[in-house]
C-alpha positions in Angstrom: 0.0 0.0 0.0 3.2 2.4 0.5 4.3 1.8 -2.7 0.6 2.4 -4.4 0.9 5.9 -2.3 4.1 6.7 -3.3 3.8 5.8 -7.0 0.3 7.4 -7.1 1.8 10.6 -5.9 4.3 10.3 -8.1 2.2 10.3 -11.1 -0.2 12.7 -10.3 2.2 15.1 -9.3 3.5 15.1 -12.5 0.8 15.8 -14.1 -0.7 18.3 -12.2 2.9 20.0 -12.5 3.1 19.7 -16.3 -0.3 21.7 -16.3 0.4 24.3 -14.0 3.5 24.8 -15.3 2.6 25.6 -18.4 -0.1 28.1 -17.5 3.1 29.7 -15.7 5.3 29.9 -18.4 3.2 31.3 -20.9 1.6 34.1 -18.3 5.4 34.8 -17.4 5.6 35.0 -21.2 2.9 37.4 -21.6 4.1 39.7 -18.5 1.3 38.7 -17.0 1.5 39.0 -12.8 1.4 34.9 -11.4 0.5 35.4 -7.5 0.8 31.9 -6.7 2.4 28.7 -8.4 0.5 25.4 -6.1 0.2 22.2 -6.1 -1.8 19.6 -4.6 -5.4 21.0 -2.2 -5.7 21.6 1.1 -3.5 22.8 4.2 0.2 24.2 3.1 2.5 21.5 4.0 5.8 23.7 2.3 5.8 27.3 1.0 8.3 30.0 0.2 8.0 32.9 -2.0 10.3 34.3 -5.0 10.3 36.9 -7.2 7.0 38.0 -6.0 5.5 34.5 -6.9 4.4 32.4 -4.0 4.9 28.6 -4.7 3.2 26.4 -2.5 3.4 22.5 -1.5 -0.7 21.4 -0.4 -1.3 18.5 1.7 -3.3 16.4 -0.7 -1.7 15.2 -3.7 -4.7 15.8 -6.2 -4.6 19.1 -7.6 -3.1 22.3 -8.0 -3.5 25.9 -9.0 -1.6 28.9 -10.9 -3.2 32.1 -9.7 -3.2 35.6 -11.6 -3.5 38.4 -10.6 -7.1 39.6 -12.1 -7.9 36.3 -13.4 -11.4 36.7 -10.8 -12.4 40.3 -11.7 -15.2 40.0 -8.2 -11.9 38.6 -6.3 -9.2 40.6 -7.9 -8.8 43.1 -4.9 -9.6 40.9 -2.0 -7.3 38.1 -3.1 -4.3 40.8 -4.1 -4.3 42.1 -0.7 -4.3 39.2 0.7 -1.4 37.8 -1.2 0.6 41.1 -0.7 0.0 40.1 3.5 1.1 36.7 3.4 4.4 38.2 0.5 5.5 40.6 3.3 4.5 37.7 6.4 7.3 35.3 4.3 9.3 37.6 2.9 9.6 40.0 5.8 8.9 43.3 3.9 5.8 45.2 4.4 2.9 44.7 2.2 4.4 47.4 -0.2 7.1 45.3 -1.5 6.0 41.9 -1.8 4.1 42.6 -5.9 4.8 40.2 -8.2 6.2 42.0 -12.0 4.1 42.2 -14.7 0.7 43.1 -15.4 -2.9 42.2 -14.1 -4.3 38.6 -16.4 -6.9 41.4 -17.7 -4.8 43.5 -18.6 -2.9 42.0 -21.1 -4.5 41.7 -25.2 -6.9 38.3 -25.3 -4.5 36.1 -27.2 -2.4 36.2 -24.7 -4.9 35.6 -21.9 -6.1 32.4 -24.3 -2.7 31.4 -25.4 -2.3 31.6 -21.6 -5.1 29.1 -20.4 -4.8 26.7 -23.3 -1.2 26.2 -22.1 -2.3 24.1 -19.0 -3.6 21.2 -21.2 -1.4 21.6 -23.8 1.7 20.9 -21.9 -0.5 17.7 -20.9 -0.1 16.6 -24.2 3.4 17.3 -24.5 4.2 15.6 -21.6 2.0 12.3 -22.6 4.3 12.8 -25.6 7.3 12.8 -24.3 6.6 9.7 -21.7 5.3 8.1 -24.8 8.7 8.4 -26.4 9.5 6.1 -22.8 7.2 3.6 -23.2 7.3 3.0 -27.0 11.4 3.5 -27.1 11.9 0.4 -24.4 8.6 -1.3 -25.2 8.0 -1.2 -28.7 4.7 -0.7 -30.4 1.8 -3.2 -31.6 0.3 -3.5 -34.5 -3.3 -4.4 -35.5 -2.2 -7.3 -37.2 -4.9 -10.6 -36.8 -2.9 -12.9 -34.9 -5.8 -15.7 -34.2 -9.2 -16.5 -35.0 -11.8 -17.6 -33.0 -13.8 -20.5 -33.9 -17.5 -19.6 -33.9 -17.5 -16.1 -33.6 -18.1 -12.9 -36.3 -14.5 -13.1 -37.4 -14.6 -16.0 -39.0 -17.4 -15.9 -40.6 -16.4 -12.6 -42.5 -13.3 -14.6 -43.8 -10.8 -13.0 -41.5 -7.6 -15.3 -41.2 -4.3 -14.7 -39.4 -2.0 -12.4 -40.8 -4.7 -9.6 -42.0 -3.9 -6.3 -41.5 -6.5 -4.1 -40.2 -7.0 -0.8 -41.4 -10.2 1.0 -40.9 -12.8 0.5 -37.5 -16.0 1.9 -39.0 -14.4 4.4 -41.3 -11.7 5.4 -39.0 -8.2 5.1 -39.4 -6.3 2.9 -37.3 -2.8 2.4 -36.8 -2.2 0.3 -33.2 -3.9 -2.5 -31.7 -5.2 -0.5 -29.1 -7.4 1.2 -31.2 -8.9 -2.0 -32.7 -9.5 -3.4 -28.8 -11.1 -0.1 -27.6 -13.5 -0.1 -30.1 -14.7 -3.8 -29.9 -14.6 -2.9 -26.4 -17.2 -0.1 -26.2 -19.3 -1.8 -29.0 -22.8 -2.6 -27.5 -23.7 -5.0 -30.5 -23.7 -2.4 -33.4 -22.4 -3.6 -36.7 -18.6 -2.4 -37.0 -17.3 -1.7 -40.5 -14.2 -3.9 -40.4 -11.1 -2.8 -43.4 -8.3 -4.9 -44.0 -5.1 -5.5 -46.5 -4.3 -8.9 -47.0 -0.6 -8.6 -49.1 -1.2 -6.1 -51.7 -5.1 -6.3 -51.5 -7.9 -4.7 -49.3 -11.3 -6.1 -48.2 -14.5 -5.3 -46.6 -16.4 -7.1 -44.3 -19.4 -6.2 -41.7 -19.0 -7.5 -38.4 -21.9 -8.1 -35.6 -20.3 -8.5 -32.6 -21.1 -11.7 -30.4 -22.4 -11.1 -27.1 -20.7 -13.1 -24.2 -22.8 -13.4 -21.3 -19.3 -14.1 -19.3 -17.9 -11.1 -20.1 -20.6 -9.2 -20.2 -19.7 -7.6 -23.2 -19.2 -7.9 -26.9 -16.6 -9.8 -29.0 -15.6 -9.8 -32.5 -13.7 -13.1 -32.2 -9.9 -12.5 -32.9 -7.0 -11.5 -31.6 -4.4 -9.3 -32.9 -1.2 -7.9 -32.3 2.7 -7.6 -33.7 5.2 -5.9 -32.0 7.8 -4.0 -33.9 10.7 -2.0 -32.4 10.7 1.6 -32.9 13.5 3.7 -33.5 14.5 7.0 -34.7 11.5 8.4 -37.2 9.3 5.2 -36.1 10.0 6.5 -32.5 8.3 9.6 -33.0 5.6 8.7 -35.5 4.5 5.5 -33.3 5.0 8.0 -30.0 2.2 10.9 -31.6 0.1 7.6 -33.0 0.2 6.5 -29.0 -1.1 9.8 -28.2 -3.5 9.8 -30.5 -4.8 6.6 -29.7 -5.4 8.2 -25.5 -6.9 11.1 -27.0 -9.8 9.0 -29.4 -10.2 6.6 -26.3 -10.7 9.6 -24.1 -13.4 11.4 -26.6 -15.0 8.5 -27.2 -15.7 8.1 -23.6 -16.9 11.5 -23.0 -19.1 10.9 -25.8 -20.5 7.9 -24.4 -21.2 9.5 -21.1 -23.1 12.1 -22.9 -25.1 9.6 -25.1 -26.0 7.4 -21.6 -23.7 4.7 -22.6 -21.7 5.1 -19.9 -22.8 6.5 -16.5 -21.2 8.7 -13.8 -20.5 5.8 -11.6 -18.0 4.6 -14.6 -16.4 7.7 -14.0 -12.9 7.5 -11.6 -11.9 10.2 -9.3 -8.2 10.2 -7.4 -9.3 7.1 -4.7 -10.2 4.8 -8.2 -6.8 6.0 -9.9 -4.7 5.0 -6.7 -6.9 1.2 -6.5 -6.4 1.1 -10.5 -2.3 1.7 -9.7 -2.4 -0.9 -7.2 -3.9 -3.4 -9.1 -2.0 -2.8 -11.8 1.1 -3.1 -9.8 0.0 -6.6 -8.6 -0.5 -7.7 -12.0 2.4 -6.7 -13.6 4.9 -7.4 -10.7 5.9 -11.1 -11.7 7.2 -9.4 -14.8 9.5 -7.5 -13.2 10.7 -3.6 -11.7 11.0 -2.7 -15.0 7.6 -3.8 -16.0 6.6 -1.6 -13.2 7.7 1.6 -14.6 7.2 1.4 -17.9 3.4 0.4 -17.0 3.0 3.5 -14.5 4.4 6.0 -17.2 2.3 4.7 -19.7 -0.5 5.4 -17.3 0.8 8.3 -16.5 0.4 9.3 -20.3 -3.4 8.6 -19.6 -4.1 10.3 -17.2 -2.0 13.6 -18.5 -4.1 13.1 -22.2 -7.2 12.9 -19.7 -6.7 15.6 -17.7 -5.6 17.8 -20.8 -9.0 16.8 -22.5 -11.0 17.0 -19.6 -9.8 20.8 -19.0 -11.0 21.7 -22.3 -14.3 21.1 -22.0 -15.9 24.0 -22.1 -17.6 24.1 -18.4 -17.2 27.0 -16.1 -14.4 26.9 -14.0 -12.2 24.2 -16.4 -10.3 26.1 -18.4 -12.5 25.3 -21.4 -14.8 27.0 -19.3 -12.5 30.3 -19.2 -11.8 29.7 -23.0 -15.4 30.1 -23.6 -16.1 33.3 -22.5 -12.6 34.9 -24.1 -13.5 33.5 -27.7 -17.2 35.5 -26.6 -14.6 38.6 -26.3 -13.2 38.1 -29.8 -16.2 37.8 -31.3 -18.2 40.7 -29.6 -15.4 42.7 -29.3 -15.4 43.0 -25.6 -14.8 41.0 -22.3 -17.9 39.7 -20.5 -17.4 41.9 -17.0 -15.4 40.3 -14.6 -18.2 40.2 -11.8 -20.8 38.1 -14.2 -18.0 35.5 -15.2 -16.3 35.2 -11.8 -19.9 34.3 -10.4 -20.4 31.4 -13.3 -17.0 30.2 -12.4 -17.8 30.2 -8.9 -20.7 28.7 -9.3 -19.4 25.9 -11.6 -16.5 25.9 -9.3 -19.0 24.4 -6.6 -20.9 21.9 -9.0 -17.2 20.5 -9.5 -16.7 20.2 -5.9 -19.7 18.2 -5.7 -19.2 16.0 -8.7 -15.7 15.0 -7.1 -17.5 14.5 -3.7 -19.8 11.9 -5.6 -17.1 10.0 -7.4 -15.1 9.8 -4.4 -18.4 8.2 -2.8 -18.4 5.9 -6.1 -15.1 5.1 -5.8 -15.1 4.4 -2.0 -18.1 2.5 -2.5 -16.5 0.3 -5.2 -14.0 -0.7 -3.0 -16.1 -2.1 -0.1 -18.5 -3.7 -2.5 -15.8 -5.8 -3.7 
């Protein structure tokens, strides 16, 4: 259980970092005042303050926050004073001389303020790039090449036979196994458009999936997979295809949710991510340490694509939320006032709080039902 702790913290302290840290470096890039760098919620555990920035250490290991100043137009005074307090309180200046540089977030031209928020997931992405370049470097990548058929099932009777390539899923291009799996996966018995080369030539066939009552869930009746080692170009190209692959899964799922497919009890908060580690752990242990790590990075690319996806939505207080109401300012040629948008972040701010409160319920839940 230490080790689930300390690799859970581990990994979403990464990617909280990544987020906030790119928030910070493109307001630092715009001029634009940062008050406070955080992560993680709750009671400050470390804190110290430099070059008028206060960077703070939080208890709990599940969040984090880059402040600006203005960012809240209804906050903007309350919360400056009260970061100039705590400045001088740390610092040991009076409250005159503990100002971060730069200017207020609303201040500064609307690109920058959007180039700004949008930095946050982006450097998600980046960083589920960059640990892909980990996991597909040591690991290889695999290919949605049929490796068996199973006798019986949908496969076979559309003429499928080892060594077929697949190529399409339902008009979509795929390129990894992953992509085939996740969409027999979330098939709930819909015919599925299945495109493959066979040498030189490509065929058609439409599959109805074959509900097991074991599983509970539907099969197509093969298996696939060939690995391949990637290096230098095929590094890269296989590292933004593994990115790509987290991305469609993560939309996909979203999508689900919104159609009814998939409820709010599939959803996971940080309690279901640190039993999902643990598990994970136990099952890939007998493989060995390396095993280990190169599993928890690759969920660590994951849950950075998630997070970065999630954040876009555009839902008040995310910072697809935030994006929202800018784009409104380039099109109407002003900002919404401060006050009205600080109240429907607030107020989303609060449904958030209470959506988290619910999975954690779910996910604690979960755990004793098992």
């Amino acid at each position: 259980m230490i080790v689930t702790i300390i690799v859970f913290i581990l990994v979403f302290g990464v990617v909280v970092i990544s987020h906030e840290l790119g928030h910070f470096l493109i307001a630092k890039l715009n001029g634009i005042r940062v008050l406070e760098f955080a992560i993680g919620m709750g009671p400050s555990i470390v804190k110290f303050t430099k070059g008028g920035t206060r960077y703070v250490l939080k208890l709990l290991p599940i969040g984090g926050a880059c402040m600006f100043e203005g960012e809240d137009g209804i906050y903007d005074e309350h919360r400056h004073e009260n970061q100039k307090d705590a400045d001088a309180k740390i610092q040991g200046l009076d409250s005159s001389g503990g100002e971060a540089p730069g200017k207020a977030f609303n201040e500064v031209n609307v690109w920058a303020r959007i180039a700004t928020v949008f930095a946050g997931p982006f450097f998600n992405i980046i960083l589920a790039f960059l640990l892909s370049l980990i996991v597909v470097g040591f690991s290889g990548e695999i290919l949605p090449v049929v490796h068996s058929i199973t006798e019986g099932y949908p496969a076979q009777e559309a003429g499928l036979v080892p060594g077929d390539v697949i190529t399409h899923v339902d008009g979509e291009r795929v390129f990894l196994q992953g992509e085939v799996t996740i969409a027999s996966a979330m098939n709930k018995g819909e015919p599925m458009e299945i495109t493959y080369r066979r040498g030189q030539e490509k065929h058609t066939a439409t599959i109805l999936p074959k509900f097991s009552s074991e599983d509970n869930r539907y099969y197509i009746g093969f298996t696939i997979g060939e690995t391949i080692e990637c290096k230098g170009f095929d590094l890269i190209k296989y590292s933004v295809l593994e990115v790509r692959y987290w991305l469609k899964a993560t939309v996909k799922s979203l999508i689900m949710l919104v159609q009814g497919k998939l409820s709010a009890n599939d959803l996971s908060g940080p309690v279901g991510i640190a039993v999902t580690i643990d598990e994970t752990i136990d099952t890939v242990k007998p493989y060995g340490i390396s095993s280990v790590v190169l599993t928890m990075i690759n969920f660590a690319v994951l849950l950075s694509v998630n997070l970065g996806v999630m954040n876009l939505l555009p839902l008040p207080a995310l910072d697809g939320g935030r994006l929202l109401f800018m784009f409104v300012e380039v099109v109407r040629g002003k900002p919404v006032p401060p006050e009205k948008e600080g109240v429907v972040h607030f107020v989303g701010f609060v449904l958030l709080m209470m959506l988290m409160v619910f999975v954690l319920y779910n996910d604690i839940a979960r755990i004793f039902a098992k």
